[in-house]
C-alpha positions in Angstrom: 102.7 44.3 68.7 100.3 42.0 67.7 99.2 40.6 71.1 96.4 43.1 71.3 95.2 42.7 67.7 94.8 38.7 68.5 93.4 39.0 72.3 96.7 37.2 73.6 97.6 37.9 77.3 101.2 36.5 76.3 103.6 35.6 72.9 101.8 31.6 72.0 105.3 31.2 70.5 107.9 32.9 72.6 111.3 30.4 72.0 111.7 30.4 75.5 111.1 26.8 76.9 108.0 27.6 79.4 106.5 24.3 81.1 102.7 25.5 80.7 103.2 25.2 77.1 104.6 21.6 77.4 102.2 19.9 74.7 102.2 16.2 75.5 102.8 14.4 71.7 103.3 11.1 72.2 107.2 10.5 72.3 107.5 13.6 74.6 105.1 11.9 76.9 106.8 8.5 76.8 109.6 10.0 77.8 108.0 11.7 80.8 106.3 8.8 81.8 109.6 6.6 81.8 111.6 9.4 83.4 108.7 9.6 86.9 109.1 6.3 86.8 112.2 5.3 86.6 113.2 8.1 89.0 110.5 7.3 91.4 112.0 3.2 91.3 116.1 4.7 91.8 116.9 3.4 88.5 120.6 4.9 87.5 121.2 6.4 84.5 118.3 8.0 81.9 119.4 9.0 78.3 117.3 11.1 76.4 118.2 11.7 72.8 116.2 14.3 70.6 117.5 16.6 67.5 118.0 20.4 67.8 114.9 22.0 68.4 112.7 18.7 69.4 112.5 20.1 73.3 114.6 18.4 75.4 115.5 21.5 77.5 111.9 21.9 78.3 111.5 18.6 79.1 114.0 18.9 81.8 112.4 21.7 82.9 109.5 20.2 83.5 110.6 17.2 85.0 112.7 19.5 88.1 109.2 21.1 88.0 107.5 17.7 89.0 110.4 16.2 90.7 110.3 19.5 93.2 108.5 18.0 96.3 110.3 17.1 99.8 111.2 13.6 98.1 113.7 14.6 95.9 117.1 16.8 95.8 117.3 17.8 92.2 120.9 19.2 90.4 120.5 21.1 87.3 123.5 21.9 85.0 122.4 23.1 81.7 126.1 23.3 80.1 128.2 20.0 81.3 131.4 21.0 79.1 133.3 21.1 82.2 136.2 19.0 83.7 135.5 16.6 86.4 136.7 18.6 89.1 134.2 21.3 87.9 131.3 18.7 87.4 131.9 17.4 91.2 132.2 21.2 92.4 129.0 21.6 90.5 127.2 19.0 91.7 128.4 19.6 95.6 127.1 23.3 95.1 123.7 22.0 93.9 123.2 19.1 96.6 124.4 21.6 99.3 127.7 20.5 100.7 129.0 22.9 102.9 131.7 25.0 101.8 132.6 23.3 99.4 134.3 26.1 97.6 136.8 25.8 100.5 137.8 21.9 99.9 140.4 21.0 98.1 139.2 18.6 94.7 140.9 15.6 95.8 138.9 15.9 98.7 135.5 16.9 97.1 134.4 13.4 96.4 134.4 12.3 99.9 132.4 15.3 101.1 129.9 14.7 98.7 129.3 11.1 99.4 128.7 11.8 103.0 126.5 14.7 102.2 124.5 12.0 99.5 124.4 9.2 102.6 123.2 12.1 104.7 119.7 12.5 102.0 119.4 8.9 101.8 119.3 8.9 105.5 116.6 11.7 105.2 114.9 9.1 102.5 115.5 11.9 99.9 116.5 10.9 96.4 119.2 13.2 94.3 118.4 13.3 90.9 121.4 15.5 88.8 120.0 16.9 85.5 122.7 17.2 82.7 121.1 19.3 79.5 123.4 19.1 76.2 125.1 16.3 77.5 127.1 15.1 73.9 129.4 18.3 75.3 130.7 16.2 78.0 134.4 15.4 77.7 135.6 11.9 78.0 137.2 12.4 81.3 134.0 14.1 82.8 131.6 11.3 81.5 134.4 9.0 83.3 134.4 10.9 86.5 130.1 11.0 86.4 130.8 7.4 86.1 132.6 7.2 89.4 130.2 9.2 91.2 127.2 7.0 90.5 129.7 4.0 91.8 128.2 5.6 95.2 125.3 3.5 96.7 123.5 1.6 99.6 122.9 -2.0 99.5 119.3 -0.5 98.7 119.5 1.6 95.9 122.1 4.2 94.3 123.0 7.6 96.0 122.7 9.2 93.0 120.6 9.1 89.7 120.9 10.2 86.6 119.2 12.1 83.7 121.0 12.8 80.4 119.7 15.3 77.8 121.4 15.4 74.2 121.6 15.7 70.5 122.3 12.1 68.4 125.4 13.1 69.1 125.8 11.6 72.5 124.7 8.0 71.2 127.9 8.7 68.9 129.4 9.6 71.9 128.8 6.7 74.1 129.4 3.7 71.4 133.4 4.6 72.4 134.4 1.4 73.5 136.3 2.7 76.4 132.6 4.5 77.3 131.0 1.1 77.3 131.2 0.4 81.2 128.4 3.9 81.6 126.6 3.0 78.2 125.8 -0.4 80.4 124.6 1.4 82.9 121.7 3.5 81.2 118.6 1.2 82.3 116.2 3.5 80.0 116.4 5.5 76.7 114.2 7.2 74.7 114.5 9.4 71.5 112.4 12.8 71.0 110.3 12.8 67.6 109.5 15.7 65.2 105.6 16.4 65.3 103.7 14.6 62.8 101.1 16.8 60.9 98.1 15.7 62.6 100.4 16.6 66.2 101.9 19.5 64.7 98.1 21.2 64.1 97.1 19.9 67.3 100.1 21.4 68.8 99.8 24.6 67.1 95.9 25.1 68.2 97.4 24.3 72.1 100.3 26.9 71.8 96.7 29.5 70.8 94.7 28.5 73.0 96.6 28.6 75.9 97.4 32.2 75.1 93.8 33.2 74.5 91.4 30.4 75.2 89.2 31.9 72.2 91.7 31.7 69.7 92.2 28.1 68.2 92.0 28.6 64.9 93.8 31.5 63.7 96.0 29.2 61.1 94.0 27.8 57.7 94.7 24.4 57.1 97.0 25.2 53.9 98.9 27.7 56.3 99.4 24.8 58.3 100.5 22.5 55.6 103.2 25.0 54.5 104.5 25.4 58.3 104.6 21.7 58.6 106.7 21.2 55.8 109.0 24.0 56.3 109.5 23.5 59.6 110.1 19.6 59.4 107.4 18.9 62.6 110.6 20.6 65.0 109.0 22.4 67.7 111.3 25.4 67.8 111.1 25.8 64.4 107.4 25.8 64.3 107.7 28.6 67.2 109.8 30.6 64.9 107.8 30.4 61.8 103.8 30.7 63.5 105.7 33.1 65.3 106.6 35.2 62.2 103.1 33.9 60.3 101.1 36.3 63.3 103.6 38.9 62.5 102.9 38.7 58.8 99.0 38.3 59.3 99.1 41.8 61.5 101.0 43.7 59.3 97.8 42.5 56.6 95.7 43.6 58.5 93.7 39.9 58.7 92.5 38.3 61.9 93.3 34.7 59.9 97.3 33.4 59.3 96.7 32.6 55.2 99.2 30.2 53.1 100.8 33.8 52.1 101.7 34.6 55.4 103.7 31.4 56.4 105.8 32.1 53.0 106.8 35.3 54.3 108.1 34.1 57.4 109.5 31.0 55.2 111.4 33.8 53.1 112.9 35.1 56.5 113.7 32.1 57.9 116.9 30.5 56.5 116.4 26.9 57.9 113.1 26.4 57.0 113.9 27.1 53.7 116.5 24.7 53.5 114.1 22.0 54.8 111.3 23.4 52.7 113.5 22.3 49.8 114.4 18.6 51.3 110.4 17.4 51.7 109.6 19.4 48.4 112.2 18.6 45.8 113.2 22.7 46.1 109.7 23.5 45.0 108.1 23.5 48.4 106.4 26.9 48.3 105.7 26.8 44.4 103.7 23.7 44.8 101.6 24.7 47.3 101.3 28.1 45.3 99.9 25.8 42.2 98.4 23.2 44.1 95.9 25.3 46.3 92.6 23.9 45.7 90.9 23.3 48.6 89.7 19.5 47.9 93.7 19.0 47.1 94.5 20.0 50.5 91.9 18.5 52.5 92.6 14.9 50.5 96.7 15.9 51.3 95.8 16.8 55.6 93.5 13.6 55.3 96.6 11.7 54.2 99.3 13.3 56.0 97.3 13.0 59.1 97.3 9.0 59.0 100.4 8.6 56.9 102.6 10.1 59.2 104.2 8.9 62.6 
């Protein structure tokens, strides 16, 4: 294992979303910022939008990881595709009605309106979490619908956040969705990581694993993982992931241009993107193109040019 050979006390790009490792690029951090707030305000419904990969489950993971104080009753449900009844049985479980097992569905949404008055009373706030929320069926967006009907003449009972692909913007232009879409008070869209973020990003992921080690990638290693990776997050895990392997296997205390097109040559999707920024010729051209004053004019540019 290379861990050892690099002086790491863990993996700097294990795929599993860990909140230490949340690296705060500026739409990630926007949409942090807008979630505290408009959480900490009872605002109603949240929609964040963000492509495979861009980290929206960690972002939920860290937001239940700052929402957890005496304040706030949070509800979690990473896989929505259920049916309303099973969303409300869901949510009672998570907010703590008794029994609730027990009740029959027609009565569930009673129970759990008392049980939400009985926070408020307690001047606790319920915020309910959904990850991968384009699975949703129409009914069960419907039925969510319904539930956040329930409020004081204060503020609502119950708040809000949505997690999902572009997909659920598709989702929620159904004209008979239009009565929740009006609802959503804040949106924001995860980005890919320009190059200048994606370096920056990449010298975090290190250093948080071994304070000493910031600068294990050369900057035309780099280059190549930004542009086979597209800037997504998960897939730069993967690859620099792959790029250490490669590196250890060599022997070589550096990740080199080489090392990135090995884990390139492993890594289907990257490929394929590889191709779309590069005309197909992604790895060729930084094969012929390699001279250093080439790439240092090329991160100059990339790192003003893009986002």
């Amino acid at each position: 294992m290379y861990l050892k050979f690099f002086g790491f006390k863990e993996l700097p790009f294990s795929l599993t979303p860990d909140t230490s490792y949340f690296y705060a690029y500026h739409s990630h951090q926007n949409a942090l910022n807008t979630l505290l707030v408009a959480l900490h305000n009872s605002e109603g419904f949240i929609k964040i939008v963000g492509e495979v990969g861009t980290g929206k489950t960690l972002l939920g993971r860290l937001l239940l990881k700052k929402l957890h104080s005496s304040r706030f009753v949070t509800a979690y449900i990473p896989n929505p595709h259920l049916s309303p009844d099973e969303l409300k049985l869901t949510l009672a479980q998570e907010i703590g009605v008794p029994d609730c097992t027990q009740i029959p569905h027609f009565q569930l949404l009673g129970h759990i309106s008392r049980r939400l008055i009985e926070l408020a009373v307690q001047k606790k706030r319920v915020v309910l979490v959904l990850d991968e929320a384009q699975t949703m069926p129409r009914e069960t967006i419907e039925s969510l619908r319904l539930l956040t009907n329930l409020e004081t003449e204060k503020r609502k009972l119950l708040q809000v956040v949505m997690l999902g692909q572009p997909e659920l913007d598709e989702l929620l232009a159904r004209k008979d969705l239009r009565q929740l879409k009006q609802r959503i008070v804040f949106s924001e869209t995860l980005k890919p990581l320009g190059f200048s973020a994606l370096r920056a990003y990449v010298r975090f992921r290190l250093r948080a694993a071994n304070p000493t080690a910031t600068n294990l990638f050369d900057g035309r290693a780099l280059l190549m993982l930004f542009f086979a990776s597209g800037g997504v997050p998960r897939l730069v895990n993967l690859l620099a992931h792959k790029s250490l392997w490669a590196a250890y296997g060599r022997n070589q205390m550096r990740v080199a241009w080489q090392d990135v097109q090995t884990a390139v040559q492993d890594t289907p999707e990257a490929q394929r993107l590889a191709r779309w920024f590069c005309g197909g010729n992604a790895l060729k051209y930084w094969l012929t193109y390699s001279a250093a004053a080439v790439s240092g004019a090329l991160v100059h540019w990339l790192g003003y040019s893009i986002y």
